[in-house]
N, C-alpha and C positions, 0 to 999 in steps of 0.2 A: 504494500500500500504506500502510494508516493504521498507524500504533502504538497496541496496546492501554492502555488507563487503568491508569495507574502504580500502583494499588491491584491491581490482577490480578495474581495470579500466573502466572497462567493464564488464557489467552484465547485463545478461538476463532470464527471466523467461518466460518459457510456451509458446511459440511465437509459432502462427498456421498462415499459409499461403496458400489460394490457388490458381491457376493458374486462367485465364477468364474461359478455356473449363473446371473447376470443376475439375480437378486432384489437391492432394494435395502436397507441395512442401516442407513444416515443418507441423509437427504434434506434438503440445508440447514440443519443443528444449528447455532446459534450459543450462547455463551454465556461465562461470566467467570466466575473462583474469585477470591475473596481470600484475600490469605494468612493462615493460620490459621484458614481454615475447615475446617468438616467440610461437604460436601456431599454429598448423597444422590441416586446418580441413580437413580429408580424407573421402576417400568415392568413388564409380563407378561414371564413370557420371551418371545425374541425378537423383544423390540421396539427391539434395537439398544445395549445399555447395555454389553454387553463388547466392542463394533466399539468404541464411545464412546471408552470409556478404554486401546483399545490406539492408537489417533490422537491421543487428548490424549496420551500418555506416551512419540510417536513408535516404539512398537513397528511399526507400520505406517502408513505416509503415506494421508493420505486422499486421493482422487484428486483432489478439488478443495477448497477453500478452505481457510484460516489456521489455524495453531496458534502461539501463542506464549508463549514461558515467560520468566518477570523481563524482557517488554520485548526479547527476543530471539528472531526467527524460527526458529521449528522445523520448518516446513515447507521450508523450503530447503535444509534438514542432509542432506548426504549419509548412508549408510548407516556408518558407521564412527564419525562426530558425533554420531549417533542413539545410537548404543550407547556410548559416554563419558557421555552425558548422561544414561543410564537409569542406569548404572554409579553415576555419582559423586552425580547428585543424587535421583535416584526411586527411590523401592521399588515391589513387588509382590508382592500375593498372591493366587494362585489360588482357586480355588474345590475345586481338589483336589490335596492336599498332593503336589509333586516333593522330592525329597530327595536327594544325593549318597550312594548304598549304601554308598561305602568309607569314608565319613567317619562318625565316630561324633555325636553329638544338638549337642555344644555347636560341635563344629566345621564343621555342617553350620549352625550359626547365626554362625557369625563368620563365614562366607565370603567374602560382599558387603564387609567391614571387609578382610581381607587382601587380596582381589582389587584393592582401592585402594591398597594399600601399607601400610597398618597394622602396627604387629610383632604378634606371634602374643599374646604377652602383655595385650598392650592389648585386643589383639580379642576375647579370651577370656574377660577381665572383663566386657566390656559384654556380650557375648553370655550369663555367667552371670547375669546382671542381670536381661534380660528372659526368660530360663528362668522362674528363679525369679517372677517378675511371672505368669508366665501358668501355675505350679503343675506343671510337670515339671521342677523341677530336680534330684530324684531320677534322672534319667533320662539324665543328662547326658554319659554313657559308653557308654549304647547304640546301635546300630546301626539304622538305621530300618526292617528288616524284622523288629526287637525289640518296636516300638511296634505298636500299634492308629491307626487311619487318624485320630481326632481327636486321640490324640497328638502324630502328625506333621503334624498342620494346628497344631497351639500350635509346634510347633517352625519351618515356615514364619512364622508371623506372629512369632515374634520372628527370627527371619534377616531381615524386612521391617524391624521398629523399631531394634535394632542400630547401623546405621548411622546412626541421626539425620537421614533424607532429608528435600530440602525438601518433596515430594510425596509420599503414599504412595497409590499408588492399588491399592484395594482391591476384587477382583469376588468379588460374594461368600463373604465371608471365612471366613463360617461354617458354608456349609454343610455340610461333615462332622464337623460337632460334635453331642453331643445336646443337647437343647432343656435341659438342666438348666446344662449347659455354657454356651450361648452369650452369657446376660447375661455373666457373670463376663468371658469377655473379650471383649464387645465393650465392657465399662464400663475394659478395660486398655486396650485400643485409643483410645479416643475420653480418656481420660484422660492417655495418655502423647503425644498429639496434642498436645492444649489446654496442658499441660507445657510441653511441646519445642519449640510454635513450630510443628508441621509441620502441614501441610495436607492435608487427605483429600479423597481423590473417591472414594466408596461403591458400587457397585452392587449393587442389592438388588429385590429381590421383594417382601420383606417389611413388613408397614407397621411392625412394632414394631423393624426394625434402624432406617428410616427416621428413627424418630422420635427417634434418637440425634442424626441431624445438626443444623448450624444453620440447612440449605434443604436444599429438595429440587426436583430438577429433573425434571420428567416426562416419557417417549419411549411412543409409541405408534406400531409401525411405520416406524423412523426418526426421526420427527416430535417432533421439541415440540409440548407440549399441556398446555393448564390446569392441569388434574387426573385424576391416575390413583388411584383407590382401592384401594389394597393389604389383599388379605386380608390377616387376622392370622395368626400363626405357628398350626399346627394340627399336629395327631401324626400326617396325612400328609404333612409337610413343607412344607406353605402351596402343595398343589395345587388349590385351590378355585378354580372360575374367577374370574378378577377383572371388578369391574364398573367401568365407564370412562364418563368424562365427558369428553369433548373441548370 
């Protein structure tokens, strides 16, 4: 077992994954983030980009090959080590906003901060911080079946930055946002990154989220591959089939 290059945040070798019905989802992915990167991993749908980042971020072990974060094996972390380490050092955001019902908007963004042991007060600030950074902080005493669904996706991606993770890995951030919306924060996202120090892993469809990061990495069916050409963002949602160069 080699150690990844002390520039990596994040390194992964050979990761093979496959789905329960037998399709394959990675088929030998390798690759390296440094830290403070933003990286983009593109690709059609289902060509493996949200298996990608739940194996980089130990939500699930890939069946075979390496993951490693700051130089420390993550594929050998039992299931309990797995979830400490999403806990205290990585974030995440969905692609479609989850929220705690009983808790109201800013509490449902301090969570990850108290879940660590933060006191309430502290959490509360930070959490009103990035409210206001991503333009609902009017909102901050509502309940999340008060909000509309991009609402609650600005309320997710600041429960993701909050914390200050060293990762935040992000699958499709924006998708239930409207396109008038989606610059604004993905220019808080990719800003409050390059800030903080924290390191992104992207997944996207689209060429113009893409084009925010510093690389982009491209999955076709698993696979890495040269280049994947991403539609642009369109008012069907960027369903335009994509054309691929392998």
């Amino acid at each position: 077992m080699v150690a990844p290059p002390d520039n990596d945040v994040l390194w992964a070798r050979a990761l093979h994954f496959t789905h329960k019905d037998g399709s394959p989802a990675l088929s030998g992915v390798s690759l390296g983030v440094q830290e403070g990167e933003i990286l983009a991993i593109g690709g059609p749908r289902g060509s493996g980009k949200t298996t990608l980042l739940r194996c980089l971020s130990g939500l699930v072990p890939a069946q075979r090959g390496e993951v490693w974060f700051n130089s420390a094996p993550v594929h050998t972390l039992g299931p309990m080590a797995r979830e400490r380490l999403r806990r205290d050092r990585f974030g995440w955001i969905d692609p479609a906003p989850v929220l705690v019902p009983e808790l109201n908007v800013w509490e449902n963004a301090a969570l990850p901060l108290m879940l660590r042991g933060t006191g309430r007060r502290r959490a509360k600030t930070a959490a009103l911080e990035w409210l206001e950074r991503l333009d609902i902080g009017d909102k901050t005493r509502k309940r999340p079946h008060e909000l509309t669904q991009p609402e609650r996706q600005r309320v997710c991606i600041a429960r993701a930055l909050a914390p200050a993770p060293t990762v935040l890995f992000a699958d499709e951030p924006t998708a239930p946002l409207h396109r008038a919306d989606r610059a604004h924060v993905l220019r808080t996202l990719t800003t409050a990154a390059r800030s903080h120090g924290i390191t992104v892993v992207l997944a996207t469809h689209e060429a113009e989220t893409a084009a925010l990061a510093d690389r982009t990495v491209s999955l076709l069916d698993g696979r890495r591959v040269n280049t994947v050409h991403l539609p642009p963002v369109t008012e069907s949602e960027g369903r335009a089939a994509c054309s691929l160069s392998v």
